[in-house]
mmCIF file of the N, C-alpha and C atoms, coordinates in Angstrom:
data_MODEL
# 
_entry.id   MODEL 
# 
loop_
_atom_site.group_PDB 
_atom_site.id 
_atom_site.type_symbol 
_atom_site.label_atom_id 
_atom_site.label_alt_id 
_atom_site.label_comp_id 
_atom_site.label_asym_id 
_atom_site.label_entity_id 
_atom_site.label_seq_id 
_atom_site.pdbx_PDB_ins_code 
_atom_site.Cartn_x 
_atom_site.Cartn_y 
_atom_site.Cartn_z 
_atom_site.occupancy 
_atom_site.B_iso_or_equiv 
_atom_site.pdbx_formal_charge 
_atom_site.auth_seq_id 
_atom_site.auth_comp_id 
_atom_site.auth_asym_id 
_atom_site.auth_atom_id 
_atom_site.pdbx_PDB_model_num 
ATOM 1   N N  . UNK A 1 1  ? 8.492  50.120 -33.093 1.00 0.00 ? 1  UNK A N  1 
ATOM 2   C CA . UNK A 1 1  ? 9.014  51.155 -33.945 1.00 0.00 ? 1  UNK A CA 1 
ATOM 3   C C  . UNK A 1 1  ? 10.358 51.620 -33.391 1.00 0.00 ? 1  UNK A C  1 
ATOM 4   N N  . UNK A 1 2  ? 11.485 51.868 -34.364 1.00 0.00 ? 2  UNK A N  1 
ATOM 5   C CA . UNK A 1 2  ? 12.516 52.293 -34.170 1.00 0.00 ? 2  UNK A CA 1 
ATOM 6   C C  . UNK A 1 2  ? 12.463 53.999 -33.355 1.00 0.00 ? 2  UNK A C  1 
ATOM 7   N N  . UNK A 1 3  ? 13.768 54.273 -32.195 1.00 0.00 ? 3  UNK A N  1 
ATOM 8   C CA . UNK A 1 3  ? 13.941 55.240 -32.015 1.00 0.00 ? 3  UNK A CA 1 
ATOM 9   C C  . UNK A 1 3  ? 14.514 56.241 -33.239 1.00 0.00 ? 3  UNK A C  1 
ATOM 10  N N  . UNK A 1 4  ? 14.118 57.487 -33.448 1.00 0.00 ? 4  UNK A N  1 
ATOM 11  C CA . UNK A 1 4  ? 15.298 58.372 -34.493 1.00 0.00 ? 4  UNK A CA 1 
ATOM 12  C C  . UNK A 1 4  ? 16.390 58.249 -34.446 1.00 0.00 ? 4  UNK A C  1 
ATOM 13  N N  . UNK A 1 5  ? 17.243 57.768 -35.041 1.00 0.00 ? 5  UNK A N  1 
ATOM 14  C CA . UNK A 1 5  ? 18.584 57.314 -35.128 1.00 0.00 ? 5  UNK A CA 1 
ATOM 15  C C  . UNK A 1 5  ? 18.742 56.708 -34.897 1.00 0.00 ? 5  UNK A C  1 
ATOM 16  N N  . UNK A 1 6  ? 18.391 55.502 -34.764 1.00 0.00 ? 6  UNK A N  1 
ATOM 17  C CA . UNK A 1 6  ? 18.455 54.428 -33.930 1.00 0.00 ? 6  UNK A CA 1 
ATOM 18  C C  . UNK A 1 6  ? 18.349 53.393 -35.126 1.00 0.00 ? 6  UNK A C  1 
ATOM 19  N N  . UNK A 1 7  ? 19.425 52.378 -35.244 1.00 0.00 ? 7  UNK A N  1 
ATOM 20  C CA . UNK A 1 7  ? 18.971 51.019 -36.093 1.00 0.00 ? 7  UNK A CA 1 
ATOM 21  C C  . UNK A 1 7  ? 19.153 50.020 -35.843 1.00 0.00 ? 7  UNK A C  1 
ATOM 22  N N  . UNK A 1 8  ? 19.117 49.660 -34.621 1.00 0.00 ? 8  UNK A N  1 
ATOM 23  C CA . UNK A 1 8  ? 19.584 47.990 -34.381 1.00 0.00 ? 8  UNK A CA 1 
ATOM 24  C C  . UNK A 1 8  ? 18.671 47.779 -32.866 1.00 0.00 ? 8  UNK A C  1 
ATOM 25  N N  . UNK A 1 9  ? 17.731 46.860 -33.004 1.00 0.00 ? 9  UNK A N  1 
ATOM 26  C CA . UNK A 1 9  ? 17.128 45.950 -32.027 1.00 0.00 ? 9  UNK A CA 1 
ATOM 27  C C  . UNK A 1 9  ? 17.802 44.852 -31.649 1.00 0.00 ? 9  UNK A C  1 
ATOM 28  N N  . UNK A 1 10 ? 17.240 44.287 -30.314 1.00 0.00 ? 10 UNK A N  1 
ATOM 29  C CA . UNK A 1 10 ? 17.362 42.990 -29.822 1.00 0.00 ? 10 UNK A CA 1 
ATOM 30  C C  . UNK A 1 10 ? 16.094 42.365 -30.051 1.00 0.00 ? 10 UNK A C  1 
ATOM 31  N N  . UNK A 1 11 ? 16.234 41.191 -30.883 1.00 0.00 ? 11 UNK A N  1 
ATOM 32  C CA . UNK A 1 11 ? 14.570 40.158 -30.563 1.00 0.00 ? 11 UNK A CA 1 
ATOM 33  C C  . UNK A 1 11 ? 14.531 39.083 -29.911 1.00 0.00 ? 11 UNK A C  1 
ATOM 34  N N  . UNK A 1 12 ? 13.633 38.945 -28.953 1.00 0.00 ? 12 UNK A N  1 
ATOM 35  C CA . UNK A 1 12 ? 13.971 37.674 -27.949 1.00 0.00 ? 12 UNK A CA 1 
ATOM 36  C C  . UNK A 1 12 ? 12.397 36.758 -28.653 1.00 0.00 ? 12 UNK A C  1 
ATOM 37  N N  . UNK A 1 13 ? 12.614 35.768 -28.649 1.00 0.00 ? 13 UNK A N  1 
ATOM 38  C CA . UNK A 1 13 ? 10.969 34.753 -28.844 1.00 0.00 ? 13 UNK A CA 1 
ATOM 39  C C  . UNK A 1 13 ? 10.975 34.380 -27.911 1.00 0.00 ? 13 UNK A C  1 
ATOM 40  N N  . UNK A 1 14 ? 9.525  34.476 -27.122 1.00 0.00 ? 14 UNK A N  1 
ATOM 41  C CA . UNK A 1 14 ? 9.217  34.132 -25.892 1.00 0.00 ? 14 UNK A CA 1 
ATOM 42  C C  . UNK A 1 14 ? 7.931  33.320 -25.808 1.00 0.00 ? 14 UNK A C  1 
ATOM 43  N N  . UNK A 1 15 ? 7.549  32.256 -24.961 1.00 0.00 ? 15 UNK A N  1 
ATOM 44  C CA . UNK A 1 15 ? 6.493  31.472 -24.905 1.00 0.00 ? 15 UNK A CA 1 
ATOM 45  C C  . UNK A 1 15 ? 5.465  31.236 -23.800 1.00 0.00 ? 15 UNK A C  1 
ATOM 46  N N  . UNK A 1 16 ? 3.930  31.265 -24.398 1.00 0.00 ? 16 UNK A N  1 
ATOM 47  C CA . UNK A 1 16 ? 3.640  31.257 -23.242 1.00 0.00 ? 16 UNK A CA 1 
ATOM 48  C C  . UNK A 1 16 ? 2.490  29.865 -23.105 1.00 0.00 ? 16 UNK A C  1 
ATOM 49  N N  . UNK A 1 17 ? 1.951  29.741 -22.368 1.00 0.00 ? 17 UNK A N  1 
ATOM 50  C CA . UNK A 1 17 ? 0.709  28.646 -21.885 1.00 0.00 ? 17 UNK A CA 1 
ATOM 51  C C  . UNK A 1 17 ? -0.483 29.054 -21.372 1.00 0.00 ? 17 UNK A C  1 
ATOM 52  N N  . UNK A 1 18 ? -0.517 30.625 -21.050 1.00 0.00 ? 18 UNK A N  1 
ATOM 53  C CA . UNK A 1 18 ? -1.433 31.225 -20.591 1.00 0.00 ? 18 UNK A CA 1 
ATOM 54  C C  . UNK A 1 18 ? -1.796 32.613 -21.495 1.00 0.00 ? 18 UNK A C  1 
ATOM 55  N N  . UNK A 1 19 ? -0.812 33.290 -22.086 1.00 0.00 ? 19 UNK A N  1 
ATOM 56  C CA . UNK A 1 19 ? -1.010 34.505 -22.377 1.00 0.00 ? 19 UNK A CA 1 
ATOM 57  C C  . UNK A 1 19 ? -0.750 35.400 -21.515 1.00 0.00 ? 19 UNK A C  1 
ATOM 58  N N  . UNK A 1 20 ? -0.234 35.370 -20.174 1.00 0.00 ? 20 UNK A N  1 
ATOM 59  C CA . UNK A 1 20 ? -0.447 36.009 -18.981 1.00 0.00 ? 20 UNK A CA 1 
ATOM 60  C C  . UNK A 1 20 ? 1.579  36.159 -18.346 1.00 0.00 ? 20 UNK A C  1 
ATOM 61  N N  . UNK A 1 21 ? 1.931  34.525 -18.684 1.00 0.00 ? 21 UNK A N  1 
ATOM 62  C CA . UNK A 1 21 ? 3.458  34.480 -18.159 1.00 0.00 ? 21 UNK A CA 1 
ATOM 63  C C  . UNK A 1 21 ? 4.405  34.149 -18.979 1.00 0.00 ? 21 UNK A C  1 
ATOM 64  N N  . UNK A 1 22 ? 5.087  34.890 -19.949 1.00 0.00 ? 22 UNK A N  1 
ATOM 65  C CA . UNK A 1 22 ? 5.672  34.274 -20.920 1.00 0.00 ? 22 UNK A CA 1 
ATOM 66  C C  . UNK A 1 22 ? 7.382  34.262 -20.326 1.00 0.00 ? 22 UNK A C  1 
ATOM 67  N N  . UNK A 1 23 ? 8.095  33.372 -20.712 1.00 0.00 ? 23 UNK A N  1 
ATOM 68  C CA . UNK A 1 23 ? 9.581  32.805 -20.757 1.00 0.00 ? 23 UNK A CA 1 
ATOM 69  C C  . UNK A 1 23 ? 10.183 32.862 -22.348 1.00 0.00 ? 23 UNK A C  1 
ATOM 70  N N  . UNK A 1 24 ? 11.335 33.246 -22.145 1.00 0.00 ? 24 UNK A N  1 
ATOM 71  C CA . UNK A 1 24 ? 12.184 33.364 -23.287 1.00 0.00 ? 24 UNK A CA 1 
ATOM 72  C C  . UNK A 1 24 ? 12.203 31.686 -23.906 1.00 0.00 ? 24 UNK A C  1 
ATOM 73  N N  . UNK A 1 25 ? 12.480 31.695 -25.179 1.00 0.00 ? 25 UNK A N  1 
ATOM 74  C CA . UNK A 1 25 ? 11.814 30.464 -25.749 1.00 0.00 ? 25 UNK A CA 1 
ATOM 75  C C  . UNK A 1 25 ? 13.167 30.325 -26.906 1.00 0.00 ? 25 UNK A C  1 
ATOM 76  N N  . UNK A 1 26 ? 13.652 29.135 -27.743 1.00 0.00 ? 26 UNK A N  1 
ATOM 77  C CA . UNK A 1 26 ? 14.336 28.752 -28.451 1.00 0.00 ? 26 UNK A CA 1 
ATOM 78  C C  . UNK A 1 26 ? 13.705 27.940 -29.577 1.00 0.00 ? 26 UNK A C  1 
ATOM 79  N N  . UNK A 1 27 ? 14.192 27.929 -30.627 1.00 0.00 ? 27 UNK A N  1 
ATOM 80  C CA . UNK A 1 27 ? 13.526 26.952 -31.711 1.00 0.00 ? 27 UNK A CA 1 
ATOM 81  C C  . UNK A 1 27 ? 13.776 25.506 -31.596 1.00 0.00 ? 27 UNK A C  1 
ATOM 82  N N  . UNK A 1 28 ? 12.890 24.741 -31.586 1.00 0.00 ? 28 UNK A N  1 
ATOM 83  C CA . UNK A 1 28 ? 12.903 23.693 -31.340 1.00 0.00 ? 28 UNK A CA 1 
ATOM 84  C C  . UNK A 1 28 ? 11.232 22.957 -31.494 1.00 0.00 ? 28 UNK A C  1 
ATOM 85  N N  . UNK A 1 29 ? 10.949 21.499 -30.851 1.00 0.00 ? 29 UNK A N  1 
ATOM 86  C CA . UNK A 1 29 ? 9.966  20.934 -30.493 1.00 0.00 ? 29 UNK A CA 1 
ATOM 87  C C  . UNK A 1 29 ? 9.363  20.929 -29.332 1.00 0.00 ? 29 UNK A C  1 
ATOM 88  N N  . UNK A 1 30 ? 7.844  21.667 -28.913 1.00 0.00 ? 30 UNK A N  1 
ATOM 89  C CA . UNK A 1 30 ? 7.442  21.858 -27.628 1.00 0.00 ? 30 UNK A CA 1 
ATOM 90  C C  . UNK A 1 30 ? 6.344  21.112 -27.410 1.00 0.00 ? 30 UNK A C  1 
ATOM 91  N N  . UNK A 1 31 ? 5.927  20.725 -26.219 1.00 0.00 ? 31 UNK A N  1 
ATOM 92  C CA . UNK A 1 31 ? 4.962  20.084 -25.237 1.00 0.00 ? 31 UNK A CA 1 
ATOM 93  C C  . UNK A 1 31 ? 4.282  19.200 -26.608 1.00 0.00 ? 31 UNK A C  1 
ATOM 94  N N  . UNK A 1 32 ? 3.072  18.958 -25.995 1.00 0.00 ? 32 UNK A N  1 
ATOM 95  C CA . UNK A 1 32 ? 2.239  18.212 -26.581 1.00 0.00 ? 32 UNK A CA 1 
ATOM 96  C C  . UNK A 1 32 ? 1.132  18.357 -27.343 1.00 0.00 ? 32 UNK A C  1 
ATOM 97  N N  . UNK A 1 33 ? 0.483  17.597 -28.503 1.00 0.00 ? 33 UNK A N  1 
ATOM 98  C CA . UNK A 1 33 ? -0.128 18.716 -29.291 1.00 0.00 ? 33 UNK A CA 1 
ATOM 99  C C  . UNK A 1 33 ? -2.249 19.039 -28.118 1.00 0.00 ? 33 UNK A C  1 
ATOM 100 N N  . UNK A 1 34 ? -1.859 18.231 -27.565 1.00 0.00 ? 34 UNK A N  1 
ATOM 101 C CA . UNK A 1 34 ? -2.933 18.945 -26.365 1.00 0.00 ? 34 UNK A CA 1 
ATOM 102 C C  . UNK A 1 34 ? -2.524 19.910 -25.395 1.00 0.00 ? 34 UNK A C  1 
ATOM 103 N N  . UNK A 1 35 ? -1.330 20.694 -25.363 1.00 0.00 ? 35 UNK A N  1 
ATOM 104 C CA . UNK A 1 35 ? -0.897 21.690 -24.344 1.00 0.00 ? 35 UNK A CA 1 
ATOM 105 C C  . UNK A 1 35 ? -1.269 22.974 -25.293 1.00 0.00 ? 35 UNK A C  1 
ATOM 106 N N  . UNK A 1 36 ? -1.961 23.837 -25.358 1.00 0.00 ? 36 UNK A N  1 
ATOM 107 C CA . UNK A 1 36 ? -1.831 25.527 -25.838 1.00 0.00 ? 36 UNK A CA 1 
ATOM 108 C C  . UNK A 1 36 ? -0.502 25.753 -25.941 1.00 0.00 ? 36 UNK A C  1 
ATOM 109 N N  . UNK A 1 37 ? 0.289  26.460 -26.988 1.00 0.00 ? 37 UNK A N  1 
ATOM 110 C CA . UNK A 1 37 ? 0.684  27.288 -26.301 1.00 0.00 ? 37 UNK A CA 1 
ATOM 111 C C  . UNK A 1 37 ? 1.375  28.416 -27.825 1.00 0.00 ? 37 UNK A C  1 
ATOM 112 N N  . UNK A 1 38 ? 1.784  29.586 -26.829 1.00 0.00 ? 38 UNK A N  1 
ATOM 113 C CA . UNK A 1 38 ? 1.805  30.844 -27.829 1.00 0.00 ? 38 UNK A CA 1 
ATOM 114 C C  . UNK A 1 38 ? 2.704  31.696 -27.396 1.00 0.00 ? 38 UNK A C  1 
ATOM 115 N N  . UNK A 1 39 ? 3.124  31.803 -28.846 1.00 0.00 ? 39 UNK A N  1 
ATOM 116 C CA . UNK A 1 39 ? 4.088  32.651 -29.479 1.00 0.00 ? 39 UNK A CA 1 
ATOM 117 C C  . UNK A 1 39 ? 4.532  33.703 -29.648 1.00 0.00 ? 39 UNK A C  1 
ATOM 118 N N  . UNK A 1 40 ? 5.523  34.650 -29.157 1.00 0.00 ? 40 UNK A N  1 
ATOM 119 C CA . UNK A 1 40 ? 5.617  36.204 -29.689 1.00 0.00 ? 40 UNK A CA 1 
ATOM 120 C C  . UNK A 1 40 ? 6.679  36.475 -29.767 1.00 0.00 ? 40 UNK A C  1 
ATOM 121 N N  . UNK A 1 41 ? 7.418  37.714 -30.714 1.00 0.00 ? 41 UNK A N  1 
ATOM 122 C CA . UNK A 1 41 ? 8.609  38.026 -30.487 1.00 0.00 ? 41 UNK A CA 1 
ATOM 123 C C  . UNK A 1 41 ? 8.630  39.464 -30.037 1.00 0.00 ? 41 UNK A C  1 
ATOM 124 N N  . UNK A 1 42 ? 9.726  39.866 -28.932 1.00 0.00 ? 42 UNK A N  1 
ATOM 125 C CA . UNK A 1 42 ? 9.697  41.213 -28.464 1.00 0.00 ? 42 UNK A CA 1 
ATOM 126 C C  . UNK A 1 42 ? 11.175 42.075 -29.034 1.00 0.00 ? 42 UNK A C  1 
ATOM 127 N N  . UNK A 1 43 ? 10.928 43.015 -29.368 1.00 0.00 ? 43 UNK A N  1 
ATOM 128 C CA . UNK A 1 43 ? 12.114 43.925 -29.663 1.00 0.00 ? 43 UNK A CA 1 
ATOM 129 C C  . UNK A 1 43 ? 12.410 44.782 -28.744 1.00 0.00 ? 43 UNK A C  1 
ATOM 130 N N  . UNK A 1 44 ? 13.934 44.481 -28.727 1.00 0.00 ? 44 UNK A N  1 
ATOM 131 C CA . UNK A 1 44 ? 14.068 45.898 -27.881 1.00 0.00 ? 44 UNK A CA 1 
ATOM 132 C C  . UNK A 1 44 ? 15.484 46.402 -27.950 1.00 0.00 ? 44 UNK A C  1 
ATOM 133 N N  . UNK A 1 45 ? 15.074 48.144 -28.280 1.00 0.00 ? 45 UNK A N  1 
ATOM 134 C CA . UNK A 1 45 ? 15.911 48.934 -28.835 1.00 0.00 ? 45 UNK A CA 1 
ATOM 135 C C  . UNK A 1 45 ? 17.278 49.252 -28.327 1.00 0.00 ? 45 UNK A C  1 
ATOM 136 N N  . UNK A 1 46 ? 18.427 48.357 -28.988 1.00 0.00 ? 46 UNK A N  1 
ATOM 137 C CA . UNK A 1 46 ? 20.058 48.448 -28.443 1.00 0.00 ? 46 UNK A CA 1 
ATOM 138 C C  . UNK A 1 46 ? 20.061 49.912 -28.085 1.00 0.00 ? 46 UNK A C  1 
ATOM 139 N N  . UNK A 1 47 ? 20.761 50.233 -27.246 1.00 0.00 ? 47 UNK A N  1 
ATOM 140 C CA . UNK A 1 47 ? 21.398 51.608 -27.107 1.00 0.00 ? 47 UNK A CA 1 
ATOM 141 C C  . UNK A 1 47 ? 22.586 51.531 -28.145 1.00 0.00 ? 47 UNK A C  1 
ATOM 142 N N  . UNK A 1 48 ? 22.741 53.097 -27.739 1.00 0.00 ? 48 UNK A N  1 
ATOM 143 C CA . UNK A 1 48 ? 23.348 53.974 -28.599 1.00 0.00 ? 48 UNK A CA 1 
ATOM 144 C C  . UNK A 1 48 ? 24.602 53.950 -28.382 1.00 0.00 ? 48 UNK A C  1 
ATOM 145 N N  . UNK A 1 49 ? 25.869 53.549 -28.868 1.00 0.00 ? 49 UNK A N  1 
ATOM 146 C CA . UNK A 1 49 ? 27.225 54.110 -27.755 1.00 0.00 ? 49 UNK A CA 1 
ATOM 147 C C  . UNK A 1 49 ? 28.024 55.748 -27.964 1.00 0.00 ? 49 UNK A C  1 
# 
């Protein structure tokens, strides 16, 4: 959720293999279709100048 006054996020997609250690991630083709692995995107709220 946005801060009050606030309108612009950063979203990073990040990946993980465990659920536990995730790394910033890019679109593309990953591992193998026997490797897990999972998906999320995080926001986070630009400051203000």
């Amino acid at each position: 959720m946005l801060a009050p006054g606030t309108n612009q996020v950063f979203v990073t997609l990040e990946s993980s293999t465990n659920l536990l250690n995730w790394s910033d991630a890019t679109n593309g083709v990953y591992g193998s279709p026997d490797t897990a692995r999972f998906f999320r995107l995080r926001q986070t709220t630009v400051p203000s100048q």
